[in-house]
FIDREN-952468 format. One record per atom (N, C-alpha, C): residue in one letter; z, x, y. Coordinates in nm, 3 decimals. Atoms other than C-alpha are relative to their C-alpha. Example, Ala and Ser with C-alpha at 12.3 -4.5 7.8 and 13.67 -1.06 7.14 Angstrom:
REM FIDREN-952468
residu: A	Z: 0.000	X: 0.089	Y: -0.119
residu: A	Z: 0.780	X: 1.230	Y: -0.450
residu: A	Z: 0.000	X: 0.090	Y: 0.120
residu: S	Z: -0.006	X: -0.082	Y: -0.119
residu: S	Z: 0.714	X: 1.367	Y: -0.106
residu: S	Z: 0.073	X: -0.077	Y: 0.109
//
This chain:
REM FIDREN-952468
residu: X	Z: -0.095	X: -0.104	Y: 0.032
residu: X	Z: 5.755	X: -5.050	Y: 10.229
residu: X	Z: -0.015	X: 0.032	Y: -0.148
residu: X	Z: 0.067	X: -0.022	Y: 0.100
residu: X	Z: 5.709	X: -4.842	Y: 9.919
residu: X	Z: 0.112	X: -0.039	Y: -0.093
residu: X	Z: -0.111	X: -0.017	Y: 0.117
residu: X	Z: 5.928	X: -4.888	Y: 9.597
residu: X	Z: 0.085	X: 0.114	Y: 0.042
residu: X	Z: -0.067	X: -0.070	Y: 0.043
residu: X	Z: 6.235	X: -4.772	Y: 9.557
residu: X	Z: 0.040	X: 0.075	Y: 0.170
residu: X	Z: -0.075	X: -0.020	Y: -0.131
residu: X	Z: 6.324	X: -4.676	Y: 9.929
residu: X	Z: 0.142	X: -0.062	Y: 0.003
residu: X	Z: -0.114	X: 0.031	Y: -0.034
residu: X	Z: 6.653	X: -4.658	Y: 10.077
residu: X	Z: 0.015	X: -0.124	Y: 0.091
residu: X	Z: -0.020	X: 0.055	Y: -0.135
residu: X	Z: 6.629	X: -4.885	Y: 10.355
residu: X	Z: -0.078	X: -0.138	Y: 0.044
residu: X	Z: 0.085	X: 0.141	Y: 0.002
residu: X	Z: 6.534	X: -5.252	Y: 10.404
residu: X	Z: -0.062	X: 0.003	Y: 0.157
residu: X	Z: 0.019	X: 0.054	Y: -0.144
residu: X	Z: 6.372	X: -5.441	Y: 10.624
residu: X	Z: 0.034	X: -0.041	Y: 0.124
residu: X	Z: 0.181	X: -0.112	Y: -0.095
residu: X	Z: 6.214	X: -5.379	Y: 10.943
residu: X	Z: 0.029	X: 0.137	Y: -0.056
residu: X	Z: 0.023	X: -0.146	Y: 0.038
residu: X	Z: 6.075	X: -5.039	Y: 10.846
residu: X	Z: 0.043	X: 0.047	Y: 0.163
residu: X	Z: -0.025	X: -0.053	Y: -0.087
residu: X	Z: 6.167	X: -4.769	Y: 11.129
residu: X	Z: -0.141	X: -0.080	Y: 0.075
residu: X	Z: 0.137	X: 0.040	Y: -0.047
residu: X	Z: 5.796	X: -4.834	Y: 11.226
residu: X	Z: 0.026	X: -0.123	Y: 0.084
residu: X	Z: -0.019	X: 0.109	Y: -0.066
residu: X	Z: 5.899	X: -5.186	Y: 11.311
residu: X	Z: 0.083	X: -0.036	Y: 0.102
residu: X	Z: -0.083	X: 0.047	Y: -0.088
residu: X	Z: 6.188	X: -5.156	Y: 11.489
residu: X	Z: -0.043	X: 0.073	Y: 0.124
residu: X	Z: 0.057	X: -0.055	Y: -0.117
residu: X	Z: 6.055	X: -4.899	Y: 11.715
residu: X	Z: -0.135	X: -0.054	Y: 0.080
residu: X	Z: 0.079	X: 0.029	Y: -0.101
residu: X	Z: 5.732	X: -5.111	Y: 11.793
residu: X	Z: 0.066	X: -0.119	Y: 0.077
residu: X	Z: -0.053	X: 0.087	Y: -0.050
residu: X	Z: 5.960	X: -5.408	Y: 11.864
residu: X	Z: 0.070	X: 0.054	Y: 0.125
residu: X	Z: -0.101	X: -0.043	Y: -0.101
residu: X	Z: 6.178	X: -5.169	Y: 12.110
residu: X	Z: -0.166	X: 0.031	Y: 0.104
residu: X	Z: 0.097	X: -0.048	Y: -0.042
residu: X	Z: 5.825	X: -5.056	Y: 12.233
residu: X	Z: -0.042	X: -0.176	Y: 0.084
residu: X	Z: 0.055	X: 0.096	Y: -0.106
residu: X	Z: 5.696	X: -5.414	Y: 12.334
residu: X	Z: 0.099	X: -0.073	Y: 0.050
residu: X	Z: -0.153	X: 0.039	Y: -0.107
residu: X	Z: 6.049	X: -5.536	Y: 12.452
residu: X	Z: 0.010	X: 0.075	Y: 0.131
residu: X	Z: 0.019	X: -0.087	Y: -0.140
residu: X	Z: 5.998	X: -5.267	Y: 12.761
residu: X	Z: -0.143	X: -0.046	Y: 0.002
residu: X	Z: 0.065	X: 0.057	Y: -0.035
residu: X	Z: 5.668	X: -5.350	Y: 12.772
residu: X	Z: -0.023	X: -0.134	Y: 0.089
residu: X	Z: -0.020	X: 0.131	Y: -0.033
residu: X	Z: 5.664	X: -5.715	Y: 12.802
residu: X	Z: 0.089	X: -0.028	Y: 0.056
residu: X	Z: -0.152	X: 0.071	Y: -0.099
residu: X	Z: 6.043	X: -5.779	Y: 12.940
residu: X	Z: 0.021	X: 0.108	Y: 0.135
residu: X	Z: -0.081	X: -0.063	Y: -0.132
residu: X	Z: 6.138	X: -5.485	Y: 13.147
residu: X	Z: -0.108	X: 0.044	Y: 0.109
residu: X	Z: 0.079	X: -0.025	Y: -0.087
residu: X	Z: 5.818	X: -5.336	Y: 13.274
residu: X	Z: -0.015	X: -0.076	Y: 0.111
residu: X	Z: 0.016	X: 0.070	Y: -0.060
residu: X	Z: 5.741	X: -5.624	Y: 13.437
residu: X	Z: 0.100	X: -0.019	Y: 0.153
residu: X	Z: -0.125	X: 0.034	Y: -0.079
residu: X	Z: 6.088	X: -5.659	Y: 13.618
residu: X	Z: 0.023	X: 0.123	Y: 0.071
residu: X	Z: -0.076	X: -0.092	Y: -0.060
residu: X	Z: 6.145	X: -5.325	Y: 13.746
residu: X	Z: -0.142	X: 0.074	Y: 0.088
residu: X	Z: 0.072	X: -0.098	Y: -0.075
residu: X	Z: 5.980	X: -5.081	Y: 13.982
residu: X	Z: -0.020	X: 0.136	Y: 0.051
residu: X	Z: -0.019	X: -0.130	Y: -0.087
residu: X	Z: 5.978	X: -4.745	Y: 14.178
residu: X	Z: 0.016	X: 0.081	Y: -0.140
residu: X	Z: -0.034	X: -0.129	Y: 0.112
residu: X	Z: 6.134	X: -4.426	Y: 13.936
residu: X	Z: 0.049	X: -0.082	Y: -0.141
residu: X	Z: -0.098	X: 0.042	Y: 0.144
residu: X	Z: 6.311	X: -4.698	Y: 13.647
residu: X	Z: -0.196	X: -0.036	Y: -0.049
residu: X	Z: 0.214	X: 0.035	Y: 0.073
residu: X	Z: 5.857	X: -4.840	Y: 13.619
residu: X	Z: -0.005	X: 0.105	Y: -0.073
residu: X	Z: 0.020	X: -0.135	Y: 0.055
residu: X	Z: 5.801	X: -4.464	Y: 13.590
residu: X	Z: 0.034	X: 0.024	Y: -0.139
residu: X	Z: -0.037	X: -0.045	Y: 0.090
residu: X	Z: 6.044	X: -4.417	Y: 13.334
residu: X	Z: -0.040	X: -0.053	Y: -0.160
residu: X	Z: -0.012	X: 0.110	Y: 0.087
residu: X	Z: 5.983	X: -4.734	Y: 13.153
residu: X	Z: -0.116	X: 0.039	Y: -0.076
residu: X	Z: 0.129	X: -0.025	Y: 0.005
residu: X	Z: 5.617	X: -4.642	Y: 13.136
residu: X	Z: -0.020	X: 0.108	Y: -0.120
residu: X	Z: -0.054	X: -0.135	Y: 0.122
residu: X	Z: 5.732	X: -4.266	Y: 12.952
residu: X	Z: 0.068	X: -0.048	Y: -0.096
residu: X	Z: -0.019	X: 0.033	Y: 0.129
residu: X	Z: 5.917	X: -4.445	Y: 12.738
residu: X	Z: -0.056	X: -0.089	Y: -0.121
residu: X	Z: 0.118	X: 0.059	Y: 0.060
residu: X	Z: 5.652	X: -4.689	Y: 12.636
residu: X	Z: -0.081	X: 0.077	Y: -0.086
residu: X	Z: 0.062	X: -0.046	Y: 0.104
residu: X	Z: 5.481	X: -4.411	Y: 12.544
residu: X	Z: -0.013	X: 0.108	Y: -0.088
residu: X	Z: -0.059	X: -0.078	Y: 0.138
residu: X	Z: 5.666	X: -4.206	Y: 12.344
residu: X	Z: 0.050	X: -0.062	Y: -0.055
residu: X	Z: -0.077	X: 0.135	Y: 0.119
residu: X	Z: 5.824	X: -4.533	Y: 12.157
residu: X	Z: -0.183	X: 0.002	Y: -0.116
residu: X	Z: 0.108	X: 0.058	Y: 0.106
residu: X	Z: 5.416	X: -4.539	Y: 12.077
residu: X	Z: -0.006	X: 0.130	Y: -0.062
residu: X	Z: 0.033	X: -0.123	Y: 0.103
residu: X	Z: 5.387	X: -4.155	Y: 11.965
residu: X	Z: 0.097	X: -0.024	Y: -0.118
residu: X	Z: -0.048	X: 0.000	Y: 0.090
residu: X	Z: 5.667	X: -4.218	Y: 11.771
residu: X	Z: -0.049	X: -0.113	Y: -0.152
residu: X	Z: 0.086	X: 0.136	Y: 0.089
residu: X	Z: 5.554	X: -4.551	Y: 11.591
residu: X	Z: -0.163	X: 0.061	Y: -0.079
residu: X	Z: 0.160	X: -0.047	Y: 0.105
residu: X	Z: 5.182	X: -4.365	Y: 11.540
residu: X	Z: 0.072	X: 0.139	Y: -0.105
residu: X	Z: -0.068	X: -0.120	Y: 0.106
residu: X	Z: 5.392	X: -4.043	Y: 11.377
residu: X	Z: 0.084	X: -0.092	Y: -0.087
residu: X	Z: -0.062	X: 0.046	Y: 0.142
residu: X	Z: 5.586	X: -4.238	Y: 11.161
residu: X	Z: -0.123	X: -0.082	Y: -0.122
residu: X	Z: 0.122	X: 0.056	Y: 0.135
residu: X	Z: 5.209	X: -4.430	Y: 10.999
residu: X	Z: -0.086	X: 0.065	Y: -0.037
residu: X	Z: 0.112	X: -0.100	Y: 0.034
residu: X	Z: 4.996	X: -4.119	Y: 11.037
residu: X	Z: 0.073	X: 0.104	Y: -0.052
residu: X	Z: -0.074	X: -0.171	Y: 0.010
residu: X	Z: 5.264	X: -3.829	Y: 10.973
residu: X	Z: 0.007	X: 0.005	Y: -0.152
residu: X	Z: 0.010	X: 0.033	Y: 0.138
residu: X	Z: 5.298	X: -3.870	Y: 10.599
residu: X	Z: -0.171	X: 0.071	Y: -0.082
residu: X	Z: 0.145	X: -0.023	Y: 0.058
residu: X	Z: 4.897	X: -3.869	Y: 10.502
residu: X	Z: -0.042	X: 0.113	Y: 0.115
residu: X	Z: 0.026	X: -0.091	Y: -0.104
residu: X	Z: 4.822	X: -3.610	Y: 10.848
residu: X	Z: 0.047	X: 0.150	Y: -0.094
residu: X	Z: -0.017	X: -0.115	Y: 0.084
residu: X	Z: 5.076	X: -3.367	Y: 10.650
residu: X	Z: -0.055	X: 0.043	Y: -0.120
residu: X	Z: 0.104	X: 0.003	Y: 0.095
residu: X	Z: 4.908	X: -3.396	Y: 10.342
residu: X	Z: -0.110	X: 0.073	Y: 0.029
residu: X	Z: 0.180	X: -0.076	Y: -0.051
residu: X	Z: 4.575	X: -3.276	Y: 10.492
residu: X	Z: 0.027	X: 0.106	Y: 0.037
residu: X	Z: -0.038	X: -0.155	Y: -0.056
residu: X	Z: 4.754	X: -3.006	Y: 10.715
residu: X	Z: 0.014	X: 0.091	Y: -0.136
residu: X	Z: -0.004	X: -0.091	Y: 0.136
residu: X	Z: 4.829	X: -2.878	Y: 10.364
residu: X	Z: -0.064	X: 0.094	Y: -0.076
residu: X	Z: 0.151	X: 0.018	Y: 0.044
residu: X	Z: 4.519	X: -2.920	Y: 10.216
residu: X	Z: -0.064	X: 0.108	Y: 0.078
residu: X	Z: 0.077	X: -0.095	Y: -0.059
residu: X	Z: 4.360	X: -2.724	Y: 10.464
residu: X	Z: 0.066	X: 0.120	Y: 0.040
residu: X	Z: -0.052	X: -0.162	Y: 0.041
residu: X	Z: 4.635	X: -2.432	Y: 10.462
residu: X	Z: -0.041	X: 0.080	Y: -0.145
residu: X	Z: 0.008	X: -0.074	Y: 0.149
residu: X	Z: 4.599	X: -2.387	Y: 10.094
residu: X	Z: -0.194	X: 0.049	Y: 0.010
residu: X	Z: 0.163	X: -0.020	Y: 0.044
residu: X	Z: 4.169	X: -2.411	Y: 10.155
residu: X	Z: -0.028	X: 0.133	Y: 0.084
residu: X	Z: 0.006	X: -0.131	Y: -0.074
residu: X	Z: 4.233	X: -2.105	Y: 10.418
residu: X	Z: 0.091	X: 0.138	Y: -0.062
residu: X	Z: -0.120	X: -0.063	Y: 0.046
residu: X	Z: 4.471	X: -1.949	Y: 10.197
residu: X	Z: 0.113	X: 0.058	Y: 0.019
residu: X	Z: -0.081	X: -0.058	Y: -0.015
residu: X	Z: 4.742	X: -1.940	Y: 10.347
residu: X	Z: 0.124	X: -0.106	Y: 0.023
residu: X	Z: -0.112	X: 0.071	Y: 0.067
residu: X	Z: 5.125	X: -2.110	Y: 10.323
residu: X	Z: 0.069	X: -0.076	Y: 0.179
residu: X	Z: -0.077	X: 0.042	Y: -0.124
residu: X	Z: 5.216	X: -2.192	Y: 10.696
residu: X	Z: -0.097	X: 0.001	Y: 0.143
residu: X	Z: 0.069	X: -0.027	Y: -0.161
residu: X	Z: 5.121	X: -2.225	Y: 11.018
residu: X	Z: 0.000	X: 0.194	Y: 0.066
residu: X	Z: -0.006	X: -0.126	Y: -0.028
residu: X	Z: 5.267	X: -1.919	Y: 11.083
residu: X	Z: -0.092	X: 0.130	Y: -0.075
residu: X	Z: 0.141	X: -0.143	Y: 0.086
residu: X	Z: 5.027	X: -1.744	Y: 10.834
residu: X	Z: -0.088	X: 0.012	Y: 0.050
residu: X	Z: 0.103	X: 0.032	Y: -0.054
residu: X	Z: 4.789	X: -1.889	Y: 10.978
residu: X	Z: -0.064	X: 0.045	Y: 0.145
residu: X	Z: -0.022	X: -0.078	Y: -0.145
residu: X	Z: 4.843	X: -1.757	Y: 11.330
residu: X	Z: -0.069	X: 0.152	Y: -0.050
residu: X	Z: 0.005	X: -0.149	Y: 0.051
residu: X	Z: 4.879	X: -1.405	Y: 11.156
residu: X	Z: -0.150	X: 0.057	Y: -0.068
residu: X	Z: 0.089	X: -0.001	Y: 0.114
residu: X	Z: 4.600	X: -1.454	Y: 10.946
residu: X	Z: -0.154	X: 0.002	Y: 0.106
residu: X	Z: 0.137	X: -0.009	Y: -0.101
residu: X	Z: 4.363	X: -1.513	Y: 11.286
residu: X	Z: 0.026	X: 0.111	Y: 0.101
residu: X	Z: -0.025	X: -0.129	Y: -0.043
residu: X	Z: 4.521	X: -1.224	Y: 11.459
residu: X	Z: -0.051	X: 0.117	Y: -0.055
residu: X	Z: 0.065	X: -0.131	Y: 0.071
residu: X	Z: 4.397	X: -0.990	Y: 11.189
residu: X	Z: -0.141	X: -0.073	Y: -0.047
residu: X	Z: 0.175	X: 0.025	Y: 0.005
residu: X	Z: 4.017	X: -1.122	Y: 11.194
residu: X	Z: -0.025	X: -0.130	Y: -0.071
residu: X	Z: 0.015	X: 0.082	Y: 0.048
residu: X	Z: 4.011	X: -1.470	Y: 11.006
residu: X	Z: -0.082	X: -0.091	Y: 0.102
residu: X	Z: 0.070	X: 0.044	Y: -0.076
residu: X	Z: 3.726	X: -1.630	Y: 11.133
residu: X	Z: -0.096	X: -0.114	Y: -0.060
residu: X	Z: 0.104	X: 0.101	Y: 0.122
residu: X	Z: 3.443	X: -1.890	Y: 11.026
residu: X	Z: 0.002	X: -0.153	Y: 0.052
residu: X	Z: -0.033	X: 0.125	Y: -0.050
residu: X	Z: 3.343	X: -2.229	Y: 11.047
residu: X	Z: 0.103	X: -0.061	Y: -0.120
residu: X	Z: -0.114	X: 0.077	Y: 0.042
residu: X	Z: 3.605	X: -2.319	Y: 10.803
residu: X	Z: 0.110	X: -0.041	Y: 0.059
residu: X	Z: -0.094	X: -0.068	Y: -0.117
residu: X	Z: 3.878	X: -2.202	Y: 11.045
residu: X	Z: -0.051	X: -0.127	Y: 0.111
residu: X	Z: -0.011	X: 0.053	Y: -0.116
residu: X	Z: 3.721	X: -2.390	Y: 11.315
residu: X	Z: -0.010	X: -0.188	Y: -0.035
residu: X	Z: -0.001	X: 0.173	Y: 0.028
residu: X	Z: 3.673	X: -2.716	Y: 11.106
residu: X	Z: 0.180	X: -0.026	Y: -0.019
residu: X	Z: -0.130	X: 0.041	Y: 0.030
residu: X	Z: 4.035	X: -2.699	Y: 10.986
residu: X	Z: 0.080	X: 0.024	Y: 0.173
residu: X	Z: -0.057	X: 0.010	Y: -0.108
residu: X	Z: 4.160	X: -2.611	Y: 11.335
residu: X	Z: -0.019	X: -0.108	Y: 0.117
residu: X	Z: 0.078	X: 0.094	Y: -0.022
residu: X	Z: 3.933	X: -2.884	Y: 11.457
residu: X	Z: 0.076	X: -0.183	Y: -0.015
residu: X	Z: -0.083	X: 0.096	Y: 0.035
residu: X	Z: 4.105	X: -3.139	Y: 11.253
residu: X	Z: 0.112	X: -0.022	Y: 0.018
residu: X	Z: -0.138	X: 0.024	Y: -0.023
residu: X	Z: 4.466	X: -3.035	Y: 11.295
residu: X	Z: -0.009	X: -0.086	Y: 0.176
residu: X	Z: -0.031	X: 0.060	Y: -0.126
residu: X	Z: 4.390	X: -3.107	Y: 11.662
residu: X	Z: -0.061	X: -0.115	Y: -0.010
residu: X	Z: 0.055	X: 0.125	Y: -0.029
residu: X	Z: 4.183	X: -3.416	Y: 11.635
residu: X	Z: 0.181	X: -0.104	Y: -0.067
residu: X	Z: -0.107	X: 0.052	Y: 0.051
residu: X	Z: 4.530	X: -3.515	Y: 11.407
residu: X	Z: 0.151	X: -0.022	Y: 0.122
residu: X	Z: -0.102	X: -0.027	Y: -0.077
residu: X	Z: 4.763	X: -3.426	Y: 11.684
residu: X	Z: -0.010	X: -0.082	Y: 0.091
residu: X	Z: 0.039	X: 0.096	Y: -0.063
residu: X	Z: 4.576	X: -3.628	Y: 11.885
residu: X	Z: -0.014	X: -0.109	Y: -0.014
residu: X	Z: -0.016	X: 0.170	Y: 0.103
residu: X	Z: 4.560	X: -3.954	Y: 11.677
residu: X	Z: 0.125	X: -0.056	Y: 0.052
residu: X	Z: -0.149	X: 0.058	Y: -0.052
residu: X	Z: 4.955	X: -3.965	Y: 11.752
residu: X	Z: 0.063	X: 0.011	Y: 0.139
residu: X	Z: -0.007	X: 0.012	Y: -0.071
residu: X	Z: 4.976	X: -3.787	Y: 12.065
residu: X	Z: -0.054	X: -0.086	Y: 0.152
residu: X	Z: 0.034	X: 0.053	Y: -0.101
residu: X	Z: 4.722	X: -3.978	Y: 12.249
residu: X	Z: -0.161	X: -0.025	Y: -0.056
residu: X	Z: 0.174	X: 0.036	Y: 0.105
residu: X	Z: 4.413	X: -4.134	Y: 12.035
residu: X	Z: -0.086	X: -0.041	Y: 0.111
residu: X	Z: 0.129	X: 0.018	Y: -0.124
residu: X	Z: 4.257	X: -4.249	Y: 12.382
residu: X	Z: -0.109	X: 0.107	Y: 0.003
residu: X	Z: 0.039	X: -0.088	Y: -0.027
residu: X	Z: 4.134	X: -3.903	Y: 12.380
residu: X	Z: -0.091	X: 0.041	Y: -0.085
residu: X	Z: 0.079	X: 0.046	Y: 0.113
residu: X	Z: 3.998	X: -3.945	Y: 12.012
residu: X	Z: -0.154	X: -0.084	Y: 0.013
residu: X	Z: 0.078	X: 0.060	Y: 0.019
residu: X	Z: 3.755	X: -4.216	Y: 12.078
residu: X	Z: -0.101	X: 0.032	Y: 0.077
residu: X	Z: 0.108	X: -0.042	Y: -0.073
residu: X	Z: 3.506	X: -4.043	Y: 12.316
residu: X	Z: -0.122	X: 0.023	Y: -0.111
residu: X	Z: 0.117	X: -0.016	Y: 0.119
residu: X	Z: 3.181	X: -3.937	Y: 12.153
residu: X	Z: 0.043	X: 0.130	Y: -0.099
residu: X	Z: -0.072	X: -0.128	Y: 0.109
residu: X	Z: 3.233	X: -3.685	Y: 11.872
residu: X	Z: -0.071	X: 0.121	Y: 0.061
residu: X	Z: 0.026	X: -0.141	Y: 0.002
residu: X	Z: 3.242	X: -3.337	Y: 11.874
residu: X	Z: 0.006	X: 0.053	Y: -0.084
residu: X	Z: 0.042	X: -0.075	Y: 0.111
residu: X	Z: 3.121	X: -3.151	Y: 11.657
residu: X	Z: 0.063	X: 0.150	Y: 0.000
residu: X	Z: -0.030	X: -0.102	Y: 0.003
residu: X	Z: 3.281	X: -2.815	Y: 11.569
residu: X	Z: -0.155	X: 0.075	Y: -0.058
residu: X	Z: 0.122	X: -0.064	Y: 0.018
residu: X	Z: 3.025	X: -2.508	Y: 11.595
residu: X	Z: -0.005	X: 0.019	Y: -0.167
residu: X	Z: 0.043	X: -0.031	Y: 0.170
residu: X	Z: 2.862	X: -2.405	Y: 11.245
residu: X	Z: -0.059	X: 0.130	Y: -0.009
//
């Protein structure tokens, strides 16, 4: 935890992976039919949350980074900005990355295949 934070120990991070392998390990096990199901969804949005709280920080940073390198201030510019002809492999590297980023937290299984290369 960094200096000077509000908030002691466990970090959010921690308490949510502890709530994360407490259904895991205790309840999964014990339950079945639609409560498995549920247990299962909440497993793994306890983990999106846990990967967005260690990647979301340095992820935004970059999203930044690569608005300001397209010149423009938002997502929403950015939309606007490919509606009226913004094109290129810059565009497709930075759009490239936001999704490989989205994917890191939403579901990094999907990450580790062989790479893909954005066109050039």
């Amino acid at each position: 935890m960094s200096q000077g934070m509000p908030h002691d120990v466990p970090s959010a991070a921690r308490l949510v992976a502890a709530v994360r392998d407490f259904l895991e390990s205790d309840v999964l096990p014990a339950v079945e039919g639609r409560v498995r199901f549920h247990t299962r969804v909440a497993v793994n949005v306890l983990g999106m949350v846990e990967r967005e709280l260690e990647l979301g920080p340095a992820q935004h940073a970059a999203h930044r980074v690569r608005l300001d390198e397209l010149g423009v201030a938002s997502d929403a510019e950015l939309a606007t900005a490919i509606r009226e002809g913004l094109d290129g492999p810059d565009l497709v590297d930075a759009l490239t990355a936001a999704v490989r980023d989205k994917l890191a937290v939403a579901n990094p299984g999907y990450t580790t295949g062989p790479e893909v290369r954005p066109r050039s």
